[in-house]
C-alpha positions as CSV (number, residue, x, y, z in Angstrom):
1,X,-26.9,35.5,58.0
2,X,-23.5,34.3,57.3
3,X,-22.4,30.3,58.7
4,X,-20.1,32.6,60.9
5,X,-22.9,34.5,62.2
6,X,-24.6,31.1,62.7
7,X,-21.9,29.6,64.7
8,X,-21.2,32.4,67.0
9,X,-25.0,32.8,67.6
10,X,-25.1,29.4,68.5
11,X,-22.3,29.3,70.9
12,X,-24.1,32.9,72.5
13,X,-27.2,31.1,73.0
14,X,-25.2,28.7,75.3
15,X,-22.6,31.0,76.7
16,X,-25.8,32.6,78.2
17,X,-26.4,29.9,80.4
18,X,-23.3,31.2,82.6
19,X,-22.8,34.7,81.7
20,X,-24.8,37.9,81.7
21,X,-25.4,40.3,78.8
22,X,-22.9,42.2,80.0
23,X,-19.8,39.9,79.6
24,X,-20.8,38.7,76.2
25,X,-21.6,42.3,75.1
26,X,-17.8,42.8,76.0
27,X,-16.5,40.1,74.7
28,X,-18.1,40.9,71.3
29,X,-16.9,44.4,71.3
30,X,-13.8,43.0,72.5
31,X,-13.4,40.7,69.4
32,X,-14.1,43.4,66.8
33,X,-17.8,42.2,66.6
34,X,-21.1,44.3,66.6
35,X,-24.9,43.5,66.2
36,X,-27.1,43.9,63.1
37,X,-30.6,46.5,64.2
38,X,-32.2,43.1,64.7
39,X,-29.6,42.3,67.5
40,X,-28.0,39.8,64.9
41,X,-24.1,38.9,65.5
42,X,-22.3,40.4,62.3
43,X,-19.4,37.7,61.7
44,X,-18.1,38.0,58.4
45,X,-15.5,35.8,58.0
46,X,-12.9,32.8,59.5
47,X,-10.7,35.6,60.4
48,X,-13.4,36.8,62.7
49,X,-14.4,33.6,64.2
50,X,-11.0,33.2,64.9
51,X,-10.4,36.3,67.0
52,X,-14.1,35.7,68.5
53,X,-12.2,32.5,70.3
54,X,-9.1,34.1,71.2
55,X,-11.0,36.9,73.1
56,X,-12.8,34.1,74.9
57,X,-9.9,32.6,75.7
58,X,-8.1,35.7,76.7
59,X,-11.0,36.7,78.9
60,X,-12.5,33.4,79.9
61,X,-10.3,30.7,79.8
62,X,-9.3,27.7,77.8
63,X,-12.0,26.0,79.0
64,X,-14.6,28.6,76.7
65,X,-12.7,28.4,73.7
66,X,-13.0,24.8,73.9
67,X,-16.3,24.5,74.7
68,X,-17.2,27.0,71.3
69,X,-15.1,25.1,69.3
70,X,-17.1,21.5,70.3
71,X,-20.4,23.5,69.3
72,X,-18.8,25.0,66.2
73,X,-17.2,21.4,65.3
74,X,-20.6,19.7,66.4
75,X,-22.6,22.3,64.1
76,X,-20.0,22.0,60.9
77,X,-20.0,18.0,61.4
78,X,-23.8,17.8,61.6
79,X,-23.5,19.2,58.2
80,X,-25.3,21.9,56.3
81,X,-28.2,22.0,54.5
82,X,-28.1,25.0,52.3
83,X,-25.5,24.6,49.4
84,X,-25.0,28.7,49.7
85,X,-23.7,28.1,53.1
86,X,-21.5,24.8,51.9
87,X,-20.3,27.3,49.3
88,X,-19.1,30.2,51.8
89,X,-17.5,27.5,54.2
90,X,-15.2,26.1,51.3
91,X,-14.8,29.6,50.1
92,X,-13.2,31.4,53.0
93,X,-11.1,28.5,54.1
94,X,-9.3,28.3,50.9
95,X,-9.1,32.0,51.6
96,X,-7.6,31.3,55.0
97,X,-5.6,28.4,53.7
98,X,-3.6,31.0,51.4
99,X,-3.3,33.2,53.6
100,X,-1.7,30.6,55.9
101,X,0.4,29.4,52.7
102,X,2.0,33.0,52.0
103,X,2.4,33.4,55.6
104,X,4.7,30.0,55.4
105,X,6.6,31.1,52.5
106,X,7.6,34.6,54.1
107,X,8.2,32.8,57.4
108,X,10.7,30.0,55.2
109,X,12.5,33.4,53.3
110,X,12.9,35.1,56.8
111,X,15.0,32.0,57.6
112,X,17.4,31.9,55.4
């Protein structure tokens, strides 16, 4: 299981408290998400994670996406065990990092 996987499947485990199978079934489907045979969240990557929380948001509120991003930030601060996991985190922000960095440079060349 990825640490995306981990994160969203904590947040589910609270989201549950206040919404029925139904709703998060939805929202996963609406975020591009699905469910391993074991009934495991598939996240992948940041990219994601990230559209996880805007479909919250979109469908939910603010108040959802902040309340996944305190058990996501409470989770990562808590800090991980497993070096694999420590591994994966640095690796796919640096991936999103240039990503965000090419992003800049075309958005700097579009404004000249």
């Amino acid at each position: 299981m990825s640490i995306w996987s981990r994160l969203v499947k904590a947040h589910i485990k609270k989201l549950e408290e206040t919404c029925t199978s139904e709703v998060i079934d939805f929202m996963l489907l609406e975020s591009g998400l699905g469910r391993d045979d074991d009934g495991t969240v598939k996240v992948t990557s940041i990219g994601d994670l990230s559209r996880y929380l805007d479909t919250l948001e979109n469908y939910l509120g603010v108040l959802y996406r902040d309340r996944a991003e305190v058990i996501f930030n409470s989770i990562i601060e808590s800090g991980w065990q497993d070096q694999k996991v420590s591994d994966q985190l640095d690796q796919d922000l640096a991936i999103k990092l240039e990503e965000q960095a090419r992003l800049t440079k075309k958005l700097e060349s579009l404004n000249r």
